[in-house]
C-alpha positions in Angstrom: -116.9 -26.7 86.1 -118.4 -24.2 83.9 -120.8 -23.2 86.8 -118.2 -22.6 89.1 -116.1 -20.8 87.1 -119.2 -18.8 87.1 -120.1 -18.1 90.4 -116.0 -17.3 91.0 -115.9 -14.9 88.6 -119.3 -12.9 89.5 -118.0 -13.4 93.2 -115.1 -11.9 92.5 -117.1 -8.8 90.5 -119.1 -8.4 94.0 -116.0 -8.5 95.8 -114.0 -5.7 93.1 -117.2 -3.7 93.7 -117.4 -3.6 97.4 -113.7 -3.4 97.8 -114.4 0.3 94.9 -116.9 1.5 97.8 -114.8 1.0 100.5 -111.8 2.8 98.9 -113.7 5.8 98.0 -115.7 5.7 101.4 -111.6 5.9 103.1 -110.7 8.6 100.8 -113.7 10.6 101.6 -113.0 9.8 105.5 -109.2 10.0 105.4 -108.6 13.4 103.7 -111.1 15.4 105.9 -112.3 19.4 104.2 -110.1 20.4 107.2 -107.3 18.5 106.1 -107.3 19.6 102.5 -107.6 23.1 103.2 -104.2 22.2 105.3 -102.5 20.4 102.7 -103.6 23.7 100.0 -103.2 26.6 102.2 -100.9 25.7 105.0 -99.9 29.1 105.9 -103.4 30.6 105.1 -105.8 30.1 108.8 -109.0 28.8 108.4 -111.7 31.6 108.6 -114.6 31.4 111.4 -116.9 31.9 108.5 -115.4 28.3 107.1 -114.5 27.3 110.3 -118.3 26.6 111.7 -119.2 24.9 108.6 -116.9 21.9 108.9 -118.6 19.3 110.9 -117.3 18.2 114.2 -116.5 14.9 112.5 -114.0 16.1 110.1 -111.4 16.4 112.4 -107.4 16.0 112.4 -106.0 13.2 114.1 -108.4 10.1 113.3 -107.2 6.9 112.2 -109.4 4.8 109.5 -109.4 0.9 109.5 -111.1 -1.0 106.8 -112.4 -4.4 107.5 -113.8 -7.0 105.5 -116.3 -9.5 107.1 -119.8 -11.0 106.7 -121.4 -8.3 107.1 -119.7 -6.1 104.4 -117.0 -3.9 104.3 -117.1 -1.5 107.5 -114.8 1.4 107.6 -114.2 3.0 111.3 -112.3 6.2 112.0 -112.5 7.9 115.5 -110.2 5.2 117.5 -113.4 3.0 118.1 -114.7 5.9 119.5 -118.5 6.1 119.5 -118.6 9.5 118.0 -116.6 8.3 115.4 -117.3 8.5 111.7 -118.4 4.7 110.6 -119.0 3.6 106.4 -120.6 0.6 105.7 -121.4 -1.7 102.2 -123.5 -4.7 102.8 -126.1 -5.6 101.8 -128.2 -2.7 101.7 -125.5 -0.8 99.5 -123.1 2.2 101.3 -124.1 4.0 104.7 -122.4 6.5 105.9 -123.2 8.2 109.5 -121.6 10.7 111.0 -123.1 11.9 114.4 -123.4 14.3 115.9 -124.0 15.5 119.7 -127.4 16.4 120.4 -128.2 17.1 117.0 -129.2 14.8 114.4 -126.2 14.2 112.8 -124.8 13.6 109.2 -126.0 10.4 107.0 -125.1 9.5 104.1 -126.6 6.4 102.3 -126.3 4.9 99.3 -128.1 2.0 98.6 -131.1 1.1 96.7 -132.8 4.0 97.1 -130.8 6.8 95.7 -128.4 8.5 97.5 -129.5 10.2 101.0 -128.4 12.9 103.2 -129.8 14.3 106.3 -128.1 17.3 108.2 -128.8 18.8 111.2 -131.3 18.2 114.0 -133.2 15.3 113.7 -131.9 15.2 109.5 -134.3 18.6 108.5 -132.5 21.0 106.8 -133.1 24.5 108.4 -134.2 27.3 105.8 -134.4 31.4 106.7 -137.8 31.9 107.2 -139.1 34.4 104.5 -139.7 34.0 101.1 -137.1 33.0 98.9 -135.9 35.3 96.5 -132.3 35.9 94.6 -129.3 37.1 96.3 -128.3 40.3 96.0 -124.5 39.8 95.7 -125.9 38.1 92.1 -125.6 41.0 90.3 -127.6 39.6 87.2 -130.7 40.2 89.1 -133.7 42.7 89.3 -134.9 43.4 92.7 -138.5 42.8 93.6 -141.0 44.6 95.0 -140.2 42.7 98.2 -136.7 42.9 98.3 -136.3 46.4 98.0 -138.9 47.3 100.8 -138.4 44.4 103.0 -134.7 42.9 102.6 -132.9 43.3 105.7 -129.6 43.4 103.4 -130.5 46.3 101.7 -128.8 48.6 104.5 -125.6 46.3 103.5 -125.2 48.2 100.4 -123.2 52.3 100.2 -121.1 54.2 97.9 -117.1 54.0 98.3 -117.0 57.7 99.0 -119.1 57.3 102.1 -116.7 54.8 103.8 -113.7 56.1 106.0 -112.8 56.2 109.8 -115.7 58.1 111.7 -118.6 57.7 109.2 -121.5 55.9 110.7 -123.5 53.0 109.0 -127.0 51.8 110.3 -126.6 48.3 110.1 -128.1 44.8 111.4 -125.9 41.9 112.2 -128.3 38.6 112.9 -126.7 35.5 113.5 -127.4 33.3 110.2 -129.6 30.2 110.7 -127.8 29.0 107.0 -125.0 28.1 109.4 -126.7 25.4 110.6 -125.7 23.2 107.4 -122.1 22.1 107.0 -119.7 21.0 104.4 -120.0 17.5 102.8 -116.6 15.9 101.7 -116.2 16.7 98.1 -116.6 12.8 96.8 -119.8 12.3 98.9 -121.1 16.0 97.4 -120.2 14.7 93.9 -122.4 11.9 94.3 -125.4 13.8 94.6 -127.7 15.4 91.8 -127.6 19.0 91.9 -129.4 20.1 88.4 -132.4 21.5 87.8 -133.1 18.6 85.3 -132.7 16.4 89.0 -134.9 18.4 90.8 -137.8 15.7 91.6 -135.5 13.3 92.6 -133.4 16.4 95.3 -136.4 16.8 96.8 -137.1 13.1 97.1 -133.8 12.2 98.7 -134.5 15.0 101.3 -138.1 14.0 102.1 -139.6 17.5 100.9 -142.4 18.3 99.5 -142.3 20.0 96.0 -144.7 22.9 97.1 -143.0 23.8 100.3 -140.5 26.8 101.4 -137.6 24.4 101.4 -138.4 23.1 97.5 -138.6 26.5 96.4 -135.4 27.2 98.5 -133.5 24.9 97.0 -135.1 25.3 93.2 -134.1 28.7 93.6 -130.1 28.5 95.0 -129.9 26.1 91.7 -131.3 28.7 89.6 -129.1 30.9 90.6 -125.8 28.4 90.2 -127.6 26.8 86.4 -127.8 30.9 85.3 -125.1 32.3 83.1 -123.4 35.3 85.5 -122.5 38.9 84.1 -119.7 39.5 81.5 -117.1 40.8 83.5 -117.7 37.9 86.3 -116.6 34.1 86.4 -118.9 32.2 88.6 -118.7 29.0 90.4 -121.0 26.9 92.3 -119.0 25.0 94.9 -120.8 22.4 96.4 -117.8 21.3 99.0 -114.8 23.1 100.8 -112.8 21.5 98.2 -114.2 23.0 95.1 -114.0 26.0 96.9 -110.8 26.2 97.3 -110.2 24.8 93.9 -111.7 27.7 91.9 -110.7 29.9 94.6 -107.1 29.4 94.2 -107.4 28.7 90.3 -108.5 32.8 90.2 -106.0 34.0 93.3 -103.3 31.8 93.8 -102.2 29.7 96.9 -100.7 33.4 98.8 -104.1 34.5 99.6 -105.9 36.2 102.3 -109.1 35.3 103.3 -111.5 38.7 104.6 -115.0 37.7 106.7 -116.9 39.4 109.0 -116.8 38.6 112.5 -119.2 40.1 115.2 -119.7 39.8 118.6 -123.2 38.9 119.1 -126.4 39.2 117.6 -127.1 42.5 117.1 -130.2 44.9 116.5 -130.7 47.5 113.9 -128.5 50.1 115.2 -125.6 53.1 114.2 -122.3 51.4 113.6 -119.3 53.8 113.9 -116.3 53.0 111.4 -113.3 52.8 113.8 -110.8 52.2 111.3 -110.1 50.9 107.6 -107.7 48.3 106.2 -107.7 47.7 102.5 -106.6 44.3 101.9 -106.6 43.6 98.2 -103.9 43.5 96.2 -102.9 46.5 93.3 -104.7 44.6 90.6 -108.0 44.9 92.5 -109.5 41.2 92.1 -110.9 39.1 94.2 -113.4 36.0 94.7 -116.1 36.7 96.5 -118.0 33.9 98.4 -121.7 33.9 99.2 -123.7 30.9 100.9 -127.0 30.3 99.4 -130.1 28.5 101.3 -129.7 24.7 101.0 -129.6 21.5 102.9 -125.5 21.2 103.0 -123.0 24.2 102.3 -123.1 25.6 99.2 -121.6 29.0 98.0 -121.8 30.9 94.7 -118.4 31.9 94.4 -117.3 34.5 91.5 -114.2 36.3 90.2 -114.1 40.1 89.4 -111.6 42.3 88.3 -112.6 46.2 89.2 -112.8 45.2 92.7 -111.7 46.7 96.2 -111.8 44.8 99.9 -111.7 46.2 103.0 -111.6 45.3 106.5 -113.6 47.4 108.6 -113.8 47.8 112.4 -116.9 48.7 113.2 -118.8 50.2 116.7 -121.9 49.9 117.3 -124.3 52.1 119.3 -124.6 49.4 122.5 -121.1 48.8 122.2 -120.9 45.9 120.3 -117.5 45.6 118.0 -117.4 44.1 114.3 -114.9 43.2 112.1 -116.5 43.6 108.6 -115.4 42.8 105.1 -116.8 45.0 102.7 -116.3 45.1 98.8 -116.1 48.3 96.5 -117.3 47.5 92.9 -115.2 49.9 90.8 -117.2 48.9 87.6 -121.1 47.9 87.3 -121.8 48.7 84.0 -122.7 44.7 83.6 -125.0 44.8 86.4 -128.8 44.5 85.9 -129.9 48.0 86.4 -132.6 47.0 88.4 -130.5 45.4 90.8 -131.0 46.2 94.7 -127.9 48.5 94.8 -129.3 51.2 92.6 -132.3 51.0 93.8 -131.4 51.8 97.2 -128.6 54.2 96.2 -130.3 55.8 93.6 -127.3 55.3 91.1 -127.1 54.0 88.0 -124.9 51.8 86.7 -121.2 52.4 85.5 -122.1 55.6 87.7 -119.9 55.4 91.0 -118.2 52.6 92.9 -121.1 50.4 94.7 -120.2 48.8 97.7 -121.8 46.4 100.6 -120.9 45.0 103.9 -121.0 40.9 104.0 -122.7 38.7 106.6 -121.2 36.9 108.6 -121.3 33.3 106.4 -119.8 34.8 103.5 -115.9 35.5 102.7 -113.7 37.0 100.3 -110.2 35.6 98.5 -107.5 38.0 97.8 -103.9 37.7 97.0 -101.2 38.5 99.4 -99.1 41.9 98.6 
């Protein structure tokens, strides 16, 4: 009797612990990043900066079944679609696949191995392909050698004064290769180490090898996130759509507007005309500004500065190409390192004069509504 008792109870253990996986593994599929960015901003539109980021799998309109057979727990959404998002716990612990057309997809597996994910083709992360170094919009930073002489977003950076309708900008637009990684949902982001302290074991989950670009990609983006920011800033690391909108929100309020660039095609080194200027943050001139940093899913440094003036800028380019550009005026760098890459290109120092820069096209900017 006492046996039996025993195998019941540990049988129903297994069974609390599956039936835990497949919960969470539904929640994660049922509320999409899409869909919470619906249910928290309903009458704010989805930027294309945010837009491209969200994996075709995380779409409205899905239904999720849970079923509970020999094989495990299996949870479908997609209609029994092929292309549909599929979670399952057997024996080999949680697997989550997401694929995608002809590209390698999104897995996620949890089993005794760690924790796993792959994005994009054929599950290798896709890194810019120059030496990493820290972004510039981290204004705790010195500017290397490098940075100054060869960073292409060094003609990104101008004074205030310098910016009104007819004033010309030499500028370079390239299409981003960061956009090739996409936003986990929040719970499966959450699961996975993202410390320095866990940096062996990052790099063992993604298959790369600790002297390569893509380790010191990635040991540098977490730098950057582990590192205290400047006195007048609060910074976030959001490691999902959902924490992004969290902190976002937390700093702006739900009546926000969301300012990106946008432009038409890849574009050369080449005089950009300012066409016109809107100003679009509000009186107290604060905003969060948004940056994605190289690593193998979406993550952005997000931080929140008072002293702080956005624009949207229509821009025309010498071949004719149009742009719609956000661009922040920094009112107040007295906190910044005075070695950054602004005053070095500028020739300012700081506390000086309002510094300002243009955004590429994978970054955005939070402000509240008038």
């Amino acid at each position: 009797m006492e046996s039996r008792f025993s195998l019941l109870l540990l049988l129903l253990i297994s069974l609390g612990i599956v039936c835990s996986y497949a919960v969470a593994a539904a929640d994660d599929i049922h509320v999409s990043p899409q869909q919470y960015w619906d249910s928290a901003l309903p009458n704010t539109p989805i930027p294309k900066a945010i837009e491209s980021l969200l994996g075709s799998d995380f779409v409205e309109g899905k239904s999720t079944s849970v079923n509970v057979g020999k094989g495990g727990v299996n949870v479908n959404t997609g209609k029994g679609k092929p292309k549909g998002t599929s979670v399952n716990v057997g024996k080999g612990g949680v697997n989550v696949n997401a694929p995608k057309p002809k590209q390698g997809g999104t897995s996620v597996n949890v089993g005794n191995g760690g924790v796993n994910v792959h994005t994009g083709r054929k599950g290798k992360p896709i890194y810019v392909g120059v030496k990493p170094g820290s972004s510039p919009f981290v204004y705790k930073y010195a500017a290397t050698e490098t940075q100054v002489h060869d960073d292409p977003n060094t003609v990104l950076f101008f004074l205030e004064k310098d910016l009104h309708p007819r004033s010309k900008f030499t500028l370079h637009f390239p299409k981003q290769t960061t956009t090739t990684t996409k936003f986990l949902p929040r719970r499966v982001a959450k699961s996975l180490p993202f410390s320095s302290q866990k940096l062996p074991q990052i790099l063992t989950h993604f298959s790369i090898p600790p002297t390569s670009l893509e380790a010191e990609s990635i040991r540098n983006t977490i730098d950057q996130c582990e590192a205290p920011g400047i006195v007048s800033e609060d910074k976030f690391c959001a490691t999902s759509l959902e924490s992004m909108v969290d902190f976002s929100t937390s700093k702006m309020g739900k009546k926000v507007t969301l300012v990106s660039t946008e432009v038409e095609k890849d574009t050369n080194l080449q005089a950009f005309t300012v066409v016109n200027l809107t100003k679009k943050s509000s009186v107290t001139d604060s905003a969060v500004a948004c940056h994605k940093l190289s690593y193998p899913y979406a993550v952005f440094y997000c931080h929140y500065a008072q002293h702080t003036r956005v624009y949207k800028v229509s821009l025309l380019g010498a071949d004719g190409t149009k742009a719609d550009v956000a661009a922040v005026c920094h009112t107040d760098t007295s906190d910044w390192n005075p070695k950054h890459l602004a005053f070095q290109v500028l020739k300012v120092k700081p506390g000086t004069v309002p510094v300002c820069h243009f955004l590429p096209e994978d970054h955005v900017v939070w402000v509240s509504k008038y």
